[in-house]
C-alpha positions in Angstrom: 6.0 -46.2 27.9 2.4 -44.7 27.7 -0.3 -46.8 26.1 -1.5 -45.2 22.8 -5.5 -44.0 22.8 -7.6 -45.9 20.6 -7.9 -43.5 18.1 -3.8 -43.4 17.6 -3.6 -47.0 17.4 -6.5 -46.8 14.3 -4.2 -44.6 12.5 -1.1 -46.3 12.9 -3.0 -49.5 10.8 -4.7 -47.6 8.2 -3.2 -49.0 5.3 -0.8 -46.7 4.5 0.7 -46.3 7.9 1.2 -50.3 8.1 2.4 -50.2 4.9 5.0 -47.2 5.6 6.0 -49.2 9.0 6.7 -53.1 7.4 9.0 -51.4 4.6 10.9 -49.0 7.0 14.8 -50.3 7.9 14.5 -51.9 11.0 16.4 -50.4 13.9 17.5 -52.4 16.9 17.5 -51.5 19.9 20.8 -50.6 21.5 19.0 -50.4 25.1 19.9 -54.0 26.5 23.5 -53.9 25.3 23.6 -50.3 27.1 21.8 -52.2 30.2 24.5 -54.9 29.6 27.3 -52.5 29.5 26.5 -50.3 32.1 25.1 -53.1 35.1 28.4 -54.9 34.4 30.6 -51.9 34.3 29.5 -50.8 37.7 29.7 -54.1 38.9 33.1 -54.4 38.4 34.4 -51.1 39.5 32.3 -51.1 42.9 33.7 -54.8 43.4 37.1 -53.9 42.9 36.5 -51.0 45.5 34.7 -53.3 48.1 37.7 -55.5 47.4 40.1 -53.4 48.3 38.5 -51.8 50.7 37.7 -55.1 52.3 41.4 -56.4 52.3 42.7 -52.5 53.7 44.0 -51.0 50.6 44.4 -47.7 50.2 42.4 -45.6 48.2 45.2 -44.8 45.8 45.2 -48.6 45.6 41.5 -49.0 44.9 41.7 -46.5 41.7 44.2 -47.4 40.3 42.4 -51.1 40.2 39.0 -50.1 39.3 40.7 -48.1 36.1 42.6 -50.4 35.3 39.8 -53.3 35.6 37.4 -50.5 34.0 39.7 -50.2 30.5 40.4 -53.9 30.1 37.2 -55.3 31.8 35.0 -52.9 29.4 37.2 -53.9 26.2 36.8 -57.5 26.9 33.1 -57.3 27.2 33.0 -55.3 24.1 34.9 -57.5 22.3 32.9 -60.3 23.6 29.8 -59.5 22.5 31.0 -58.4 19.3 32.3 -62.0 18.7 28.8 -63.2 19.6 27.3 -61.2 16.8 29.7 -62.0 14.5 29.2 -65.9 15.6 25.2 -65.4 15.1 25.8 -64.1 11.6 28.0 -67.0 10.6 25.0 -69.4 11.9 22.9 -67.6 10.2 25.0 -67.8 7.0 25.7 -71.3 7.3 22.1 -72.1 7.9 21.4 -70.0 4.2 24.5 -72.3 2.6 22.6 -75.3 3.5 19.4 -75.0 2.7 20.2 -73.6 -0.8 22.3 -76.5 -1.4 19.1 -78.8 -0.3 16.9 -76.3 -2.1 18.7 -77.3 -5.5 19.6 -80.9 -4.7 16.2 -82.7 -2.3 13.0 -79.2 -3.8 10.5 -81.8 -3.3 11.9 -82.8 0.2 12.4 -78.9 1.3 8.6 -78.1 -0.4 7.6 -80.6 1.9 9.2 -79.1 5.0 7.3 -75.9 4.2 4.5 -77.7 4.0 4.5 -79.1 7.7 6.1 -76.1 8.9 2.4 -74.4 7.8 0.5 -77.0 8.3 1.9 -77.0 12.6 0.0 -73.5 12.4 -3.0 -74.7 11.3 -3.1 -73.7 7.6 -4.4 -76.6 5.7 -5.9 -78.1 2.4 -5.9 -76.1 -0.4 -4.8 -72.7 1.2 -1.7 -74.8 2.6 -0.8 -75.8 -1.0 -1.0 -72.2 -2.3 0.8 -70.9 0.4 3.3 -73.6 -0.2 3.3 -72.5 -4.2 4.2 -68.9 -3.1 7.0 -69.3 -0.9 8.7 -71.8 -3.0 8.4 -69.5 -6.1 11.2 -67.4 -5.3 14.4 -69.0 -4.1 15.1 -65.9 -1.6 12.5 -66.0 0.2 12.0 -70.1 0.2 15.0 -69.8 2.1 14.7 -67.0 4.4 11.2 -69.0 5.5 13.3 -72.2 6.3 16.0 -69.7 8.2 13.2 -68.0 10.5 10.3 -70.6 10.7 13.1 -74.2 10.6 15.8 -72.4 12.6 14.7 -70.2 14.4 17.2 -67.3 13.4 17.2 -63.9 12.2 19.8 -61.1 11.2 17.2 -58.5 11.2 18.7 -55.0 13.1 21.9 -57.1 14.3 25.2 -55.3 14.1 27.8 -56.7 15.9 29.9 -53.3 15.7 27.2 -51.5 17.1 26.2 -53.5 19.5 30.4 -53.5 21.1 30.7 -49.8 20.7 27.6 -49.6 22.6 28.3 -52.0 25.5 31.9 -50.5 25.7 30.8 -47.1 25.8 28.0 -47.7 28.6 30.8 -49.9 30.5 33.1 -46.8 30.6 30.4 -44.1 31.4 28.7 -45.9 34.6 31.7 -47.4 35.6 33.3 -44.8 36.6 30.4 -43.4 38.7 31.4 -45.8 41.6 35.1 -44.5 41.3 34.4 -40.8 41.9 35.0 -40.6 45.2 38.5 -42.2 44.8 39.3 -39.5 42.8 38.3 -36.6 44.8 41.5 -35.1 47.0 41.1 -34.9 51.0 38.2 -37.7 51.6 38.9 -40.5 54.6 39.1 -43.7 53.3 35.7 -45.0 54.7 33.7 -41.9 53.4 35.2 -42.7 50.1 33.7 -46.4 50.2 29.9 -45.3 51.7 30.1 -42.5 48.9 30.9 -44.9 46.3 28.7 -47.4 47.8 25.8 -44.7 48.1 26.5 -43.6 44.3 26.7 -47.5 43.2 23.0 -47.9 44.3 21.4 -45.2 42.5 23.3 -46.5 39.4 21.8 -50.2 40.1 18.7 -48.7 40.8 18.3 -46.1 38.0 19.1 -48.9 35.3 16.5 -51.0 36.6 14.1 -48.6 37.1 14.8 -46.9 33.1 14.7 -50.7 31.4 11.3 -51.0 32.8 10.1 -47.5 32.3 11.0 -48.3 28.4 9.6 -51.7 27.9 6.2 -50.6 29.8 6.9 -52.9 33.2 6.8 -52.2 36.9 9.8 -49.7 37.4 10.7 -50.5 41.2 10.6 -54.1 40.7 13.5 -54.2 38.1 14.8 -51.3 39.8 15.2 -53.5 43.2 16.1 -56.5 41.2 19.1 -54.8 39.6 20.0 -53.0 43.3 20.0 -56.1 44.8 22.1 -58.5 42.2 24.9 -55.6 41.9 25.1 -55.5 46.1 25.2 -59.2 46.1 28.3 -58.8 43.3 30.0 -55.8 45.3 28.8 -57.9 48.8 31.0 -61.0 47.5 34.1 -58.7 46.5 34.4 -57.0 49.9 33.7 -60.5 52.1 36.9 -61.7 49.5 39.3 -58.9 50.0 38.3 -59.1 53.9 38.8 -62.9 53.3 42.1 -62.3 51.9 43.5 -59.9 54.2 42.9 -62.0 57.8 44.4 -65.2 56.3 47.5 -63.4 54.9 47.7 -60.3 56.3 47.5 -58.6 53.6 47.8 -54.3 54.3 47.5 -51.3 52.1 
């Protein structure tokens, strides 16, 4: 991501530009659970292939795995890290049922925990009293001070629906990139695997390389990082079914 000139960055905190930015909806970002969806989804298919290729199966074999291991595999992780979502709002709202119910039974005791909260950053005297004043005027946003600054929690952009259609939808599409080759007619069983295996690292690679290229990082280094974690996944699966096949003889 390019850095902004000077003269961009002035204008985007004139006043009414930071004001226009703070009360805009926030949008999350839906690039790690993509990242998420679409590392693990080729993961899994190329392992399945390596497996199988590993322990001799036949490449009629080795699709019919990585689909199936694609559908359920990529519904599982989406319904996963739905549930995880889900789990962080229910935290969260627990956390809110809590601290109203101190709010209304121990004020002085909560005021107080405001007050150290503040005072850990260095506000003090009688700016750390005012401050205190103000965010113990208004109930909702007393407690959505103890949620962030006591707990350490926030709902802000977090939607667990999202965030599973994304992951499922990114599992699916890269997924079947390493599964291509099993599906075209008239291809030896080895050229199928080196295809796959060939197509499987440009996907590990071009995620990498993308996630840094977004956040502003060093685009080979993630992009060799990813390469290298997916061979060691698809590395493990092959030694397996190899494993597999010379202890029990195992044949396609």
């Amino acid at each position: 991501m390019p850095n902004p000139s000077r003269s961009q960055l002035a204008a985007d905190h004139e006043p009414e530009a930071v004001r226009k930015r703070l009360t805009a909806p926030v949008k999350a970002s839906t690039l790690p659970d993509a990242v998420l969806g679409g590392i693990d989804g080729c993961v899994t298919t190329f392992a399945v292939v390596s497996g199988a290729f590993g322990a001799g199966f036949s490449p009629e074999v080795a699709l019919v795995l990585g689909l199936a291991n694609l559908l359920a595999d990529g519904f599982s992780m989406a319904v996963s890290n739905y549930e995880a979502g889900q789990a962080h709002l229910e935290e969260i709202a627990s956390a809110e049922r809590t601290e109203r119910e101190h709010i209304r039974l121990v004020p002085d005791g909560e005021r107080e925990e405001i007050r150290q909260l503040f005072r850990s950053k260095g506000v003090e005297g009688d700016l750390l009293e005012q401050l205190v004043d103000v965010l113990c005027r208004n109930p909702e946003v007393w407690v959505s001070t103890m949620i962030r600054e006591e707990y350490g929690l926030s709902s802000v952009g977090l939607s667990p629906l999202r965030s599973a259609l994304t992951t499922f939808v990114a599992f699916l599409f890269v997924g079947m990139v390493p599964l291509l080759p099993y599906a075209m007619p008239g291809l030896e069983a080895t050229t199928r695997f080196f295809t796959s295996l060939a197509l499987a690292g440009v996907v590990f690679l071009g995620i990498g390389m993308l996630k840094s290229v977004v956040y502003g990082l060093r685009p080979w280094r993630s992009g060799l990082r990813t390469l290298i974690m997916g061979t060691a996944a698809a590395g493990l699966a092959f030694g397996a079914g190899s494993l597999v096949q010379s202890l029990l003889g195992v044949w396609a």
